[in-house]
N, CA, C and O atoms as a Tinker XYZ file with bonds, in Angstrom:
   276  protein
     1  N     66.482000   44.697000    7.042000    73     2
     2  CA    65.536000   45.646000    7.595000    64     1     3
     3  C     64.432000   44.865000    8.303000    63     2     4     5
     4  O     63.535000   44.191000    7.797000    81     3
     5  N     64.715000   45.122000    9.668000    73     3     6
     6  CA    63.346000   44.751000   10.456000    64     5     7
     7  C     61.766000   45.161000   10.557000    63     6     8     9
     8  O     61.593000   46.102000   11.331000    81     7
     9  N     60.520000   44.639000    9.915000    73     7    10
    10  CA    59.244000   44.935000    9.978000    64     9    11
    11  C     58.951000   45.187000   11.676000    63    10    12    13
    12  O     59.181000   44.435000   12.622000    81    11
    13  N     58.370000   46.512000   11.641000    73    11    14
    14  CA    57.649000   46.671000   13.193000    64    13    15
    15  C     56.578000   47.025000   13.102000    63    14    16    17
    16  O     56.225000   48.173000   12.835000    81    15
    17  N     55.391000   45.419000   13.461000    73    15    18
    18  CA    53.687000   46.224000   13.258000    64    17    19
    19  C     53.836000   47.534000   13.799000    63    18    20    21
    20  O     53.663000   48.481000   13.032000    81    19
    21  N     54.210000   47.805000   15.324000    73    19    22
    22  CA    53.850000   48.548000   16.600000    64    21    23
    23  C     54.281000   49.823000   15.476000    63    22    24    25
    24  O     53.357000   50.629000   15.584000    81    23
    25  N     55.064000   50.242000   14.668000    73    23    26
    26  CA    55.458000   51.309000   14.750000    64    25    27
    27  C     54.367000   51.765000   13.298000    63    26    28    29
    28  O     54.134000   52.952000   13.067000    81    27
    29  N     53.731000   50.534000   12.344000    73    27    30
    30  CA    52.933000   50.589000   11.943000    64    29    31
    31  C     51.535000   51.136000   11.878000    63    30    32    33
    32  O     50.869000   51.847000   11.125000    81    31
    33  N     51.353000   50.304000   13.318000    73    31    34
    34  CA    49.982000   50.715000   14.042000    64    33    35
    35  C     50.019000   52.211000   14.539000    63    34    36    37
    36  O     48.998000   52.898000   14.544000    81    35
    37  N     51.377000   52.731000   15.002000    73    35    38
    38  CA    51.256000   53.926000   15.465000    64    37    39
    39  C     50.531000   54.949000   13.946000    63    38    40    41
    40  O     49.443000   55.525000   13.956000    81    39
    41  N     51.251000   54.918000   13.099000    73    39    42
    42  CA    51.448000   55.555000   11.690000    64    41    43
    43  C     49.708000   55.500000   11.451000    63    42    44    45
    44  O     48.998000   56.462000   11.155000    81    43
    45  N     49.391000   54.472000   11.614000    73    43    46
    46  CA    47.916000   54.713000   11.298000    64    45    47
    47  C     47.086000   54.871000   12.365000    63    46    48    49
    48  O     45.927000   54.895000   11.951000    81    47
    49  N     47.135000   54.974000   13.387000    73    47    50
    50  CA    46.741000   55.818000   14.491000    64    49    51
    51  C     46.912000   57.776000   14.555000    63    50    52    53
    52  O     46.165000   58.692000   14.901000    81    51
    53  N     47.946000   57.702000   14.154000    73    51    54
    54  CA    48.184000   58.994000   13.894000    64    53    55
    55  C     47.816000   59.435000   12.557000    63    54    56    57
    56  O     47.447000   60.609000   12.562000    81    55
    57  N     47.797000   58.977000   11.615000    73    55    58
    58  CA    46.574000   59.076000   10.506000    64    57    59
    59  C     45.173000   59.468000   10.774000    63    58    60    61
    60  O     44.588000   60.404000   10.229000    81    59
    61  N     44.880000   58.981000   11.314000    73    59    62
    62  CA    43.505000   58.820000   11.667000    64    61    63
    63  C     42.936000   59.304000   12.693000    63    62    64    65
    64  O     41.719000   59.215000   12.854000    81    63
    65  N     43.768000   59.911000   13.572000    73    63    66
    66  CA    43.659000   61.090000   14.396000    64    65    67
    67  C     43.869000   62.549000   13.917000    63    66    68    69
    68  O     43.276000   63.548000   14.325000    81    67
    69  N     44.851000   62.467000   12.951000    73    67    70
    70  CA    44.944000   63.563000   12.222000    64    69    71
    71  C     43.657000   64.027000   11.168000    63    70    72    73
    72  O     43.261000   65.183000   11.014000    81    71
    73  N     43.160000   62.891000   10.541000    73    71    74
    74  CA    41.946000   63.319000    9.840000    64    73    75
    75  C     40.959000   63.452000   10.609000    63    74    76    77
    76  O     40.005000   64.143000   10.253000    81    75
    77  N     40.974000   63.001000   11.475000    73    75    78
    78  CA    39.615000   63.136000   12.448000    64    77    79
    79  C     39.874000   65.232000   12.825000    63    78    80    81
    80  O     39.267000   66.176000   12.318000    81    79
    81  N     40.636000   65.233000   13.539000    73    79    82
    82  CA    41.419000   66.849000   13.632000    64    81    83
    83  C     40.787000   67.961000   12.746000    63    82    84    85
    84  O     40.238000   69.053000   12.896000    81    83
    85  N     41.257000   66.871000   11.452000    73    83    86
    86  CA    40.917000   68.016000   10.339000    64    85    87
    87  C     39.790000   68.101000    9.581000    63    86    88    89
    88  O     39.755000   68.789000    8.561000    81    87
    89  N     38.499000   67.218000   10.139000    73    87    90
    90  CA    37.374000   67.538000    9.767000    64    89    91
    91  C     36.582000   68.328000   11.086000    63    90    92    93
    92  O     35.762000   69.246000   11.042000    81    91
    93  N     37.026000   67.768000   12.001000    73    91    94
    94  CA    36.467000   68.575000   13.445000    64    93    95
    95  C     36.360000   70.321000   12.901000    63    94    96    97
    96  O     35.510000   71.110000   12.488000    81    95
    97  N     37.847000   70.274000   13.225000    73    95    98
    98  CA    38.343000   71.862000   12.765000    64    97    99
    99  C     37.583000   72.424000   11.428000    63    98   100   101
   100  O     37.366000   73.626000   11.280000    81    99
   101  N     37.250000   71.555000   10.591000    73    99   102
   102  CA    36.387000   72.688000    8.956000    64   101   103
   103  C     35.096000   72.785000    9.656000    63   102   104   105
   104  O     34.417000   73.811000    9.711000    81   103
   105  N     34.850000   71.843000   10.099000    73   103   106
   106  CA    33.251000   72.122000   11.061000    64   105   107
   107  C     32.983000   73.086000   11.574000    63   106   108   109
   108  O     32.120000   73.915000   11.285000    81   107
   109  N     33.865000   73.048000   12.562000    73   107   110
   110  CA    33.482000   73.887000   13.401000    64   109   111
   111  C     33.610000   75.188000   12.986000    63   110   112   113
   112  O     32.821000   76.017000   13.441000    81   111
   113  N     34.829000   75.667000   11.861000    73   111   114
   114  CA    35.131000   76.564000   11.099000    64   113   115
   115  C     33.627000   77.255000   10.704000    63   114   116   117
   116  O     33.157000   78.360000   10.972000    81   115
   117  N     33.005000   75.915000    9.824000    73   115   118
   118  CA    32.003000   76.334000    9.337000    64   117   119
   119  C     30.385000   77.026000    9.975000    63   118   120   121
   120  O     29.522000   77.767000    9.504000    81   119
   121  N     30.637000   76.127000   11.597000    73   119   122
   122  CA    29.511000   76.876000   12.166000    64   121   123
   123  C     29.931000   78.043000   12.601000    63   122   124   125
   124  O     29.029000   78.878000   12.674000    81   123
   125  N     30.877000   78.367000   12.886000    73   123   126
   126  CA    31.535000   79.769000   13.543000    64   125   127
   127  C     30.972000   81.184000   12.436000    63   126   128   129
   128  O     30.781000   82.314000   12.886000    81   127
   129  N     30.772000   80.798000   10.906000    73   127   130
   130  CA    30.874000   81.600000   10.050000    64   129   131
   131  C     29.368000   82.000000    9.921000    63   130   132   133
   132  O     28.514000   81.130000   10.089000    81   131
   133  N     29.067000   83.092000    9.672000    73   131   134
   134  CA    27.715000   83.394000   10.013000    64   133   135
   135  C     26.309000   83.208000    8.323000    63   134   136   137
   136  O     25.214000   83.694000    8.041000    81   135
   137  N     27.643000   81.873000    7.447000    73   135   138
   138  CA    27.352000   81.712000    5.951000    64   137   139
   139  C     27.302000   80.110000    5.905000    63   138   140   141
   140  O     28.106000   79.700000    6.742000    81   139
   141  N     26.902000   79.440000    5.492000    73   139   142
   142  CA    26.808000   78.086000    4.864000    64   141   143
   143  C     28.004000   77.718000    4.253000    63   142   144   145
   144  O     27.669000   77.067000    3.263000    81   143
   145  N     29.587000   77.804000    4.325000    73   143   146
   146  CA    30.536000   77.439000    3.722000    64   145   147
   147  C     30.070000   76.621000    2.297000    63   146   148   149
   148  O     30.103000   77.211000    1.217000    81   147
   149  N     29.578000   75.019000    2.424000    73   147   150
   150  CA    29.415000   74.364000    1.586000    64   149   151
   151  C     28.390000   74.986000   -0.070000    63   150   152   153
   152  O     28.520000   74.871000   -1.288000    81   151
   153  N     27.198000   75.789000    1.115000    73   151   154
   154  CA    26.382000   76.609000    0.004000    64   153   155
   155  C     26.496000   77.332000   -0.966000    63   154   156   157
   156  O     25.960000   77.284000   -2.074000    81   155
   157  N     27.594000   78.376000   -0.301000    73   155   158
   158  CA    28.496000   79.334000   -1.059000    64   157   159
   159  C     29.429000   78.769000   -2.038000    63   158   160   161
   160  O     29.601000   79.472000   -3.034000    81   159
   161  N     30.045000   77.710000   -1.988000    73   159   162
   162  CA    30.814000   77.128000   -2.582000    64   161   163
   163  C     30.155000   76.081000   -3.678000    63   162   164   165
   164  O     30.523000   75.937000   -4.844000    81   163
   165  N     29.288000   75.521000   -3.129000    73   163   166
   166  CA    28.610000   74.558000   -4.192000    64   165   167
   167  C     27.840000   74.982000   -5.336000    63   166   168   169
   168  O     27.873000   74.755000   -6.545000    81   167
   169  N     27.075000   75.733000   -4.484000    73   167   170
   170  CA    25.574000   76.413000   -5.273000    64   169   171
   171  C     25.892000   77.874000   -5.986000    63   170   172   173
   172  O     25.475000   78.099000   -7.122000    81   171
   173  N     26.531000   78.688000   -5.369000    73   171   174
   174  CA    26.958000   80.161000   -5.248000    64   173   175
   175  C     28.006000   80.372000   -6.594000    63   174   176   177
   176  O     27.989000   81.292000   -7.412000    81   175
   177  N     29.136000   78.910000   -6.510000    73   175   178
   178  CA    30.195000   79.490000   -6.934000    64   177   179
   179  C     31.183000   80.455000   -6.518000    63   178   180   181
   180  O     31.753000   81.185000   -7.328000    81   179
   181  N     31.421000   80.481000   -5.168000    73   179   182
   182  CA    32.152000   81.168000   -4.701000    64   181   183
   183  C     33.828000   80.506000   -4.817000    63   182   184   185
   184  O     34.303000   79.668000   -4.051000    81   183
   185  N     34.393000   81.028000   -5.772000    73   183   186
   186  CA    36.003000   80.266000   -5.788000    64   185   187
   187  C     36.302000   81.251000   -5.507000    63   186   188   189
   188  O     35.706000   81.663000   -6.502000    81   187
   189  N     36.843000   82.496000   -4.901000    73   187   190
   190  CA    37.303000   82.931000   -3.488000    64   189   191
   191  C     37.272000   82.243000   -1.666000    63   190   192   193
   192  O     38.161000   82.102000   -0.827000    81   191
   193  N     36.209000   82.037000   -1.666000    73   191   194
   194  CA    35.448000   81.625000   -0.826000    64   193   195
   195  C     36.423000   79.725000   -0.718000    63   194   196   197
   196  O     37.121000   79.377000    0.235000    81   195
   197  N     36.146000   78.906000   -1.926000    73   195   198
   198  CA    36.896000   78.303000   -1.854000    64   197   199
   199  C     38.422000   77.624000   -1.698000    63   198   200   201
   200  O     38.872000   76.603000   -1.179000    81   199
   201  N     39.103000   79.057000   -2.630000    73   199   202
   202  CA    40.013000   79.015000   -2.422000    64   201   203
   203  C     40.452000   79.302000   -0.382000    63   202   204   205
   204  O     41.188000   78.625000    0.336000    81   203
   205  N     39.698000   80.445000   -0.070000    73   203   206
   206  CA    40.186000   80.387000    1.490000    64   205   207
   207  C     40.245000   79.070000    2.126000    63   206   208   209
   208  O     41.096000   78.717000    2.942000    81   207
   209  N     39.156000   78.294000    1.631000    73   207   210
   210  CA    38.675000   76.868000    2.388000    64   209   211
   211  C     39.966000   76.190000    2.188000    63   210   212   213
   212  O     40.743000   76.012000    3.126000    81   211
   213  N     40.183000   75.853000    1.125000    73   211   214
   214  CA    41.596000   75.136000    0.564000    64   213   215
   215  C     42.711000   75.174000    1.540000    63   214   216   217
   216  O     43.000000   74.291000    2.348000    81   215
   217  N     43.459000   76.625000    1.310000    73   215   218
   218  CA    44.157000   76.693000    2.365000    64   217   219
   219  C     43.823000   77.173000    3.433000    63   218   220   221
   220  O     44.338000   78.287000    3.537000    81   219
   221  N     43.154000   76.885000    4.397000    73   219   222
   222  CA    42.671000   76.732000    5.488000    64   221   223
   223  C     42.998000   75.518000    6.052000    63   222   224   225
   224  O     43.693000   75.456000    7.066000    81   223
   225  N     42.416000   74.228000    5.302000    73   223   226
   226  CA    42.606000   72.924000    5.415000    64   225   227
   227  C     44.062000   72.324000    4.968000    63   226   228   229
   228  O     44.400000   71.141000    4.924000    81   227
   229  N     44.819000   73.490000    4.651000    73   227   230
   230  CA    46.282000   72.966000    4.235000    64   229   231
   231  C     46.789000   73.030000    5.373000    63   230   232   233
   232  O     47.320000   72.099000    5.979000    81   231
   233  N     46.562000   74.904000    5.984000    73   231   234
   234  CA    47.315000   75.527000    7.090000    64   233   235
   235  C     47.267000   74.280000    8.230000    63   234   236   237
   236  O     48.207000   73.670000    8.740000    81   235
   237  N     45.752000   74.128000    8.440000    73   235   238
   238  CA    45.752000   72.834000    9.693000    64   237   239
   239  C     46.256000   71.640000    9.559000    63   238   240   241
   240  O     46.738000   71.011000   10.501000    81   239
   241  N     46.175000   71.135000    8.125000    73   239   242
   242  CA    46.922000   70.069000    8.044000    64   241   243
   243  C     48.395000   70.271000    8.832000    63   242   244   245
   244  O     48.806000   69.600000    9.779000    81   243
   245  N     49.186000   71.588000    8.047000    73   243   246
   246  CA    50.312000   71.632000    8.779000    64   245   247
   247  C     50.799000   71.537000   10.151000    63   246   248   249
   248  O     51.800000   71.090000   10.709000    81   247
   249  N     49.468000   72.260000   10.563000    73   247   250
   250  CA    49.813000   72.187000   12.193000    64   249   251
   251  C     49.647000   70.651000   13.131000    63   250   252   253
   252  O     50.377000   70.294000   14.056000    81   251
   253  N     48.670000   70.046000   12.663000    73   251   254
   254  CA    48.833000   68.637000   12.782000    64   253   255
   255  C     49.400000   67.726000   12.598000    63   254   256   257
   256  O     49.436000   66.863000   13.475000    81   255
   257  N     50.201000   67.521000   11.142000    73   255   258
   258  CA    51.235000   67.216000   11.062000    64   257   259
   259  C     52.740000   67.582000   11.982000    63   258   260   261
   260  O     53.716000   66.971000   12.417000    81   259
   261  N     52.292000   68.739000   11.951000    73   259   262
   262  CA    53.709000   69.000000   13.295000    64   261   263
   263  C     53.905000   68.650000   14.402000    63   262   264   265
   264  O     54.957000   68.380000   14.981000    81   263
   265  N     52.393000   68.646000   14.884000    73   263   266
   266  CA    52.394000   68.074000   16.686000    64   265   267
   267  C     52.098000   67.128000   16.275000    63   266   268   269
   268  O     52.482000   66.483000   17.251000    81   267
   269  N     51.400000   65.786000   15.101000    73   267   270
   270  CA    52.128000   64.802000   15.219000    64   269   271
   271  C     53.345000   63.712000   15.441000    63   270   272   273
   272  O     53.570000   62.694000   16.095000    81   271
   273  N     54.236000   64.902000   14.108000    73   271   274
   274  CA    55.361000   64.543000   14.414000    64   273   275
   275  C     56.766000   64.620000   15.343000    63   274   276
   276  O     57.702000   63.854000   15.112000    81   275
């Protein structure tokens, strides 16, 4: 089995574009919402609220993962 940095470097390029993606996207999520996401969740206790967050950040994962791959 042949080692290939290049295909290496890609893998973590695309890592790291993908997380970049998926903090952009909760952001912006979060200013869009006319509530403090983090507030509600931290301070509030909102595990509804959290749970949406959760999969939210799954759903996009998925989609990033896809047009990554």
């Amino acid at each position: 089995m042949e080692f290939h940095f290049s295909a290496l470097l890609n893998a973590l390029v695309f890592a790291i574009l993908g997380v970049i993606f998926l903090v952009l996207s909760l952001l912006m999520w979060d200013k869009l919402t006319p509530f403090d996401l983090w507030k509600e969740i931290i301070e509030e206790h909102n595990t509804a609220l959290a749970i949406v967050v959760g999969l939210t950040a799954l759903g996009i994962s998925i989609i990033i993962a896809a047009a990554v791959h």
